[in-house]
Each structure stands twice: as C-alpha cells, then as structure tokens.
C-alpha atoms as an extended CHARMM CRD file, in Angstrom:
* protein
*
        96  EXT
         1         1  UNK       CA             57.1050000000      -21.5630000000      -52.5680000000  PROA      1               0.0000000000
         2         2  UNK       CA             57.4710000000      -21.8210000000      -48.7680000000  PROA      2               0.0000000000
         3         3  UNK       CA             55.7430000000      -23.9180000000      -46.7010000000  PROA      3               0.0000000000
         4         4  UNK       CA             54.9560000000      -21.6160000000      -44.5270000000  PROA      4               0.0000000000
         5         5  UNK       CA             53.7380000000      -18.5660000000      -46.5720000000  PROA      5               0.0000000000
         6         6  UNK       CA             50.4440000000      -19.6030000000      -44.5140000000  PROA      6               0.0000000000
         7         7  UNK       CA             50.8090000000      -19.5300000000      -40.9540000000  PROA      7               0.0000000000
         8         8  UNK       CA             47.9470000000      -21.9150000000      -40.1070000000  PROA      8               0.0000000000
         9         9  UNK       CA             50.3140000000      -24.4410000000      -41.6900000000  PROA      9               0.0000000000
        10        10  UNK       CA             52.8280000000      -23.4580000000      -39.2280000000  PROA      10              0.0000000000
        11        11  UNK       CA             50.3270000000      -23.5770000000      -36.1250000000  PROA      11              0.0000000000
        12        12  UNK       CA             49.6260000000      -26.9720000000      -37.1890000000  PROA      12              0.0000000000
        13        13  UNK       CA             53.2240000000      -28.5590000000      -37.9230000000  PROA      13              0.0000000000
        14        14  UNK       CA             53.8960000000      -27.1180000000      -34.3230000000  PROA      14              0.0000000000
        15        15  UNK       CA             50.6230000000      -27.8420000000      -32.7520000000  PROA      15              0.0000000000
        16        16  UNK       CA             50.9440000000      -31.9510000000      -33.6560000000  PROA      16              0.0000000000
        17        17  UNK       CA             54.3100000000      -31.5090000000      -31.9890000000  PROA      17              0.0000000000
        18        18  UNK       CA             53.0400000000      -30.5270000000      -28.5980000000  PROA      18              0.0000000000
        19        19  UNK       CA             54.3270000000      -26.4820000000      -29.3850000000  PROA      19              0.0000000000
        20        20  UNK       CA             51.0220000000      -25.0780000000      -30.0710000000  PROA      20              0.0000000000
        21        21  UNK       CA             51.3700000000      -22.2200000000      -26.9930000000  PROA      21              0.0000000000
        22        22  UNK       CA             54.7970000000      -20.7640000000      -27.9990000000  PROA      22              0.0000000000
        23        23  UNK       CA             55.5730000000      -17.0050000000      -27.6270000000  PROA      23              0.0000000000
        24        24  UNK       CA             54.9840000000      -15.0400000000      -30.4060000000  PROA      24              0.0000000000
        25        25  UNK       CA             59.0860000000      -14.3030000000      -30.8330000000  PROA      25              0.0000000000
        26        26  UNK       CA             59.7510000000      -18.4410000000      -30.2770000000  PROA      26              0.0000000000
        27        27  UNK       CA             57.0680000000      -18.8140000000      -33.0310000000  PROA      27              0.0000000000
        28        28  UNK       CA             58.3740000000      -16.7210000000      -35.2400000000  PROA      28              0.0000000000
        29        29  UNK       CA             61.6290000000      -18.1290000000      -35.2130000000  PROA      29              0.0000000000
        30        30  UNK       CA             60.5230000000      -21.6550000000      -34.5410000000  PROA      30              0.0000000000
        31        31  UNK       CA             58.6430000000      -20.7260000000      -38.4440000000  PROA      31              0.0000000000
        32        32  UNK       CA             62.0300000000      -19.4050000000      -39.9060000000  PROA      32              0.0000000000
        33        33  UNK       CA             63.8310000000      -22.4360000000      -39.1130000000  PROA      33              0.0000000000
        34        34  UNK       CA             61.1450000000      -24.9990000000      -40.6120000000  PROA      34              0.0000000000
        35        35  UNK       CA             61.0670000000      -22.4490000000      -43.6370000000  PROA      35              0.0000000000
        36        36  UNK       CA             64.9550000000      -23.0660000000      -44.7410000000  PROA      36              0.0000000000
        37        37  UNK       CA             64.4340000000      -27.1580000000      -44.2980000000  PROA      37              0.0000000000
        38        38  UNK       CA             61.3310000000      -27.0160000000      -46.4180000000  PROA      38              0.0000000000
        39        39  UNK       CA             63.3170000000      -24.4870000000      -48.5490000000  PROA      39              0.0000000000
        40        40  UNK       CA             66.1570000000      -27.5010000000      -48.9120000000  PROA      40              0.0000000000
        41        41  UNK       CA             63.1220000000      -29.8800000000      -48.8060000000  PROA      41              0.0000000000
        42        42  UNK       CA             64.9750000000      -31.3900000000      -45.8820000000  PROA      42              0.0000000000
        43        43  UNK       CA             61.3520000000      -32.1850000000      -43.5920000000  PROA      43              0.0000000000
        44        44  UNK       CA             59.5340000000      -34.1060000000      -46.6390000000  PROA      44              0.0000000000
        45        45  UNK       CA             61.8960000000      -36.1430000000      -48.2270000000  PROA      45              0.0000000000
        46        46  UNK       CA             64.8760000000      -36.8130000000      -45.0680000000  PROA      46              0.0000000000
        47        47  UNK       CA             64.7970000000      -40.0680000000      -45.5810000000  PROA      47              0.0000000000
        48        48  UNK       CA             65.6130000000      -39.8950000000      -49.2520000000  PROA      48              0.0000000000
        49        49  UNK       CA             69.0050000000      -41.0640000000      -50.4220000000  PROA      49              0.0000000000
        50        50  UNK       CA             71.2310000000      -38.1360000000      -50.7790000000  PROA      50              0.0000000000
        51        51  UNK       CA             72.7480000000      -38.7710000000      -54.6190000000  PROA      51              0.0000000000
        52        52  UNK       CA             76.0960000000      -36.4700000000      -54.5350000000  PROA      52              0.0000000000
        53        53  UNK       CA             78.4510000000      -35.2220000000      -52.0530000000  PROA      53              0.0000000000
        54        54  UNK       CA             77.0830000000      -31.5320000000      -52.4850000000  PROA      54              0.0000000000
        55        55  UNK       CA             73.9590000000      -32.0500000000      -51.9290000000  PROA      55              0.0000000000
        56        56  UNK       CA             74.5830000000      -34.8190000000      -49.0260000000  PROA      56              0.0000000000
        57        57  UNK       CA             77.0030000000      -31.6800000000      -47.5530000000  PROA      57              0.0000000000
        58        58  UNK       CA             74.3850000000      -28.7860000000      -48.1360000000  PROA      58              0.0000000000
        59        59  UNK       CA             71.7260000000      -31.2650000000      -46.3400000000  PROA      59              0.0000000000
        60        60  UNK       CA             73.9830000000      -31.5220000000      -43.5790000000  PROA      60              0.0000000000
        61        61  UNK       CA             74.9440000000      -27.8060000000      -43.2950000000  PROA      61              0.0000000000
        62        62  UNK       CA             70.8540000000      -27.5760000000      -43.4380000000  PROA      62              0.0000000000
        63        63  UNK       CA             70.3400000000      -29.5900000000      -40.6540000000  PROA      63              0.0000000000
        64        64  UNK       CA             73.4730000000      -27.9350000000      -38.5600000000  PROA      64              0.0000000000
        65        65  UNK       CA             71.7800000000      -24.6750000000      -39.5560000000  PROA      65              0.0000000000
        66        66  UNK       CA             68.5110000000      -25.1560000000      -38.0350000000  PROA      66              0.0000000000
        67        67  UNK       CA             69.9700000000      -26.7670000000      -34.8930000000  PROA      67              0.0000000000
        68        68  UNK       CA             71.9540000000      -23.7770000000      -34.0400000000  PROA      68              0.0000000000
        69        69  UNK       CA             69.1810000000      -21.9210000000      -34.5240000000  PROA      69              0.0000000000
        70        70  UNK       CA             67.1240000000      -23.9450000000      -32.3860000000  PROA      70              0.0000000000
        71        71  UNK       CA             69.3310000000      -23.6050000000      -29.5910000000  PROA      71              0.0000000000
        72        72  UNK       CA             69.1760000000      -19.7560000000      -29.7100000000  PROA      72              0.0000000000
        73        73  UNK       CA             65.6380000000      -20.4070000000      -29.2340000000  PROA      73              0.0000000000
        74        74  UNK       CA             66.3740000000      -22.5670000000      -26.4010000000  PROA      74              0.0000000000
        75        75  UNK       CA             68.3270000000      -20.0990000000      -24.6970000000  PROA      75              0.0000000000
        76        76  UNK       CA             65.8210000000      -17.4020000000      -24.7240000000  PROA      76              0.0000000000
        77        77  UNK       CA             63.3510000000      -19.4270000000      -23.5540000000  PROA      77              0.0000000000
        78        78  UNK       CA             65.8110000000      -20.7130000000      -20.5490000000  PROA      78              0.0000000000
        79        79  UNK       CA             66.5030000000      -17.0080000000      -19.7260000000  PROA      79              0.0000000000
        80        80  UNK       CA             62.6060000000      -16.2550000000      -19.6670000000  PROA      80              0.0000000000
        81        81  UNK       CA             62.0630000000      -19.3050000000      -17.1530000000  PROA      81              0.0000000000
        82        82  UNK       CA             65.2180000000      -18.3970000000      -14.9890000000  PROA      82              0.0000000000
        83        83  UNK       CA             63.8860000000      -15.0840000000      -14.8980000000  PROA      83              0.0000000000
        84        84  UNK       CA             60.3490000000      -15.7000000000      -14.2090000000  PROA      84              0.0000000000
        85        85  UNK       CA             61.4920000000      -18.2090000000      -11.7050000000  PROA      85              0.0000000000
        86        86  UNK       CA             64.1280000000      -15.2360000000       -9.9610000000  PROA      86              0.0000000000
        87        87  UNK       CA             60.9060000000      -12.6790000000       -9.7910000000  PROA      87              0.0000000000
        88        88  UNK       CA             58.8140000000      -15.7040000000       -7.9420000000  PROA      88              0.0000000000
        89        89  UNK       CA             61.5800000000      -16.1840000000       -5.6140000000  PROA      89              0.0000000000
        90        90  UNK       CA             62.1550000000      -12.5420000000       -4.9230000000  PROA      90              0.0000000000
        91        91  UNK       CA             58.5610000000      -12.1940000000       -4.4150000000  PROA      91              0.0000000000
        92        92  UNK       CA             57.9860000000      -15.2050000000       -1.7430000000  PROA      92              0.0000000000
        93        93  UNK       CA             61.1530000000      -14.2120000000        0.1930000000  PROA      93              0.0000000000
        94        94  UNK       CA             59.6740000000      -10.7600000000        0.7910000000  PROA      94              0.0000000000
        95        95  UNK       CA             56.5780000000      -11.8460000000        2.2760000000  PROA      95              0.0000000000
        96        96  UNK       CA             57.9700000000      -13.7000000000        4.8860000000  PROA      96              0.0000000000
C-alpha cells in the first residue's frame, strides 16, 4: 500500500516542508517521486542499516531515481519563472 493513495497525506508531507502552494503538475510529480521511496520504504526507515549489497544498491538506485526526477521538476519550474519573468520584462519595456 502506498503512502500516498490519500492525497491529504501528500499535502501534508509537502506542506511541513514549506511546498504546500505547488502547481498542480509539480504536485503531481512531486507525489510520484515520494510514492517509489515509500514503495522501497526509503523515507521511513533511511537511516536503517542496509544488510546486503542488493538491497544497499537498489536503495541507492532509489535515491538516484527520485533525484533525477526531482530535477525534471526543477527544470519546469525554472522555465515557468524565466518565462514569467521574459513576459514582465516585455511588458515594462513597452510602456516606456
């Protein structure tokens, strides 16, 4: 069973992080990522000592995993602000 299989636990988790007003597309992704840790129950237990080399290699694949994915999430969001930022600029050069 997934963690998140409830999205209020989701708002929360992200909300006690400072992420509570994230796009509905950053959300949803934001959700998919925390799903595969909890999935590897990689968020509870981190700290645990990792008994084998296969699991100690799938944790780490995990946690490569979810950072890649993080930094497509990253790079959308950049592209939003540039953009946002490029329509401002457009917008106060053409009043003057």
């Amino acid at each position: 069973m997934s963690l998140f299989n409830n999205n209020k636990k989701a708002e929360g988790l992200l909300e006690d992080r400072g992420l509570a007003d994230l796009d509905k597309d950053a959300f949803w992704q934001v959700r998919a990522i925390l799903s595969e840790l909890e999935e590897e129950q990689l968020l509870k237990n981190s700290k645990k000592v990792i008994s084998s080399d296969y699991v100690a290699e799938k944790a780490i694949a995990s946690y490569l995993r979810a950072i890649v994915e993080q930094n497509w999430v990253l790079i959308a969001q950049n592209d939003q602000i540039i953009k946002s930022l490029g329509s401002k600029n457009n917008t106060s050069v053409s009043k003057k």
